[in-house]
N, C-alpha and C positions, 0 to 999 in steps of 0.2 A: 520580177522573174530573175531569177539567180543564172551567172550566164552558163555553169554547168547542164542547165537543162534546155538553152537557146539550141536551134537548131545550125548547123553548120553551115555558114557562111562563103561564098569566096570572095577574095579580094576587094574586088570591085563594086560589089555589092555591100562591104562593111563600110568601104570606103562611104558611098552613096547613103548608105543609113546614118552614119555617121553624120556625113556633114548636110544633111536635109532634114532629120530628127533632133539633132542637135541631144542626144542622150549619150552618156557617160556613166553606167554606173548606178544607175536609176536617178542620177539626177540632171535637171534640165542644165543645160549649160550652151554656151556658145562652142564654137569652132576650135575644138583642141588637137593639142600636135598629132596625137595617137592618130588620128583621123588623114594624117597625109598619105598619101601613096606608098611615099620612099618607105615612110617605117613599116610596111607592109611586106618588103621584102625577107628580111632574117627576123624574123621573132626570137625571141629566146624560148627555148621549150628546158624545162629543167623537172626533175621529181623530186616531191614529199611525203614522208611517211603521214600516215592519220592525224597522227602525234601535233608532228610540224604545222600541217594544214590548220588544224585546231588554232594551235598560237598564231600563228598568221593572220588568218583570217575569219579566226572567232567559229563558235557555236553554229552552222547551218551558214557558213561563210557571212556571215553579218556584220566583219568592218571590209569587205569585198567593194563594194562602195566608197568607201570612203577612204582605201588604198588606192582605186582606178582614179579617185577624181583627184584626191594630193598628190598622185605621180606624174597625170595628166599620162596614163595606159589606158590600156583597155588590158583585162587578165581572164584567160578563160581557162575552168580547172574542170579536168576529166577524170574521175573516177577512174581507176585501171582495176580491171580484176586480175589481181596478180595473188602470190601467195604470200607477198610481202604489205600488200593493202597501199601501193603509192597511189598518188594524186596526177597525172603530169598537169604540171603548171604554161599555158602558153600567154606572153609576153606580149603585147605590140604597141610601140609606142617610140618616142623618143632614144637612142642607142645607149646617152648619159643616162637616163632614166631604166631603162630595163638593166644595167651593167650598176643601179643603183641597187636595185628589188637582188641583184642576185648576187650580189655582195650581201645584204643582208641577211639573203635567206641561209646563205654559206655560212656567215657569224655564227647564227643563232643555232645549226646543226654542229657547230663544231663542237669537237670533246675539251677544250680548251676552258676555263671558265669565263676567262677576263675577252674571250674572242663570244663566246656567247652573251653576258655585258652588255659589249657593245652593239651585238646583233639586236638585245632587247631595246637599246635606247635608239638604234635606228626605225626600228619598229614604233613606240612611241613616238616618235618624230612624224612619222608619215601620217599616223592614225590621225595626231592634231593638228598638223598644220601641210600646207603645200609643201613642195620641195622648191629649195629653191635652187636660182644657176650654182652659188658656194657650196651647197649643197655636192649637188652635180659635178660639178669641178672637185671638190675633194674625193669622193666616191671613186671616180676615174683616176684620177693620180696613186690612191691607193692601191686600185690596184695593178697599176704600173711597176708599184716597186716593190720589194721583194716583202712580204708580210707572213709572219706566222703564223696568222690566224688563217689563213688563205693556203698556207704551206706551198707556198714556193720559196722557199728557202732549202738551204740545204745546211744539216745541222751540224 
């Protein structure tokens, strides 16, 4: 089941699903971060056009899975009927880890080529393999400092 179509959750009850189902994603797994309390508090909620979602998270959301289990998130995308056709995307998990997802998702929307790039090869990254702390630790420093691709700079 795709989590777009799960039923609405609170807190405490993800939590408890989480760490008694031990599911991630559709797949079985142990005890991951996404599942602590803390990161239950600020999720990252952010929007994507059709477009984005598509590259993101594939055809009927089908690398959705396998972005939640290599970030070690949980990601839930809702449909907005709007007249612009966004997604809102919600986050919860790790703070380095969602501040990773939305770096990338920022690259790969930028009008920039070499910032979209990198957004593609962040993406690949996630699809095949876990994230790791280096990972994470770069991700955050990035964007700490002043980045064009991110446009905090002033030109």
């Amino acid at each position: 089941m795709s989590l777009d179509s799960r039923p609405q959750k609170g807190k405490q009850e993800l939590c408890y699903l989480a760490s008694h189902e031990g599911l991630c994603g559709g797949f079985r797994v142990g005890f991951r971060e996404w599942t602590w309390p803390e990161n239950f508090d600020a999720p990252l909620v952010f929007y994507l056009t059709e477009e984005q979602e598509k590259v993101i998270f594939g055809q009927g959301d089908a690398f959705l899975p396998c972005i939640e289990k290599h970030s070690h998130t949980l990601i839930q995308l809702e449909l907005w009927f709007t007249a612009t056709g966004h997604t809102q995307v919600t986050v919860v998990g790790p703070p380095k880890a969602r501040q990773w997802l939305r770096n990338m998702a920022q690259y790969l929307g930028h009008q920039d080529a070499r910032c979209q790039a990198k957004g593609l090869e962040m993406l690949q990254h996630v699809w095949s393999q876990p994230l790791t702390k280096e990972d994470l630790a770069f991700s955050f420093i990035a964007s700490l400092i002043s980045c064009s691709c991110l446009g905090n700079h002033d030109e």
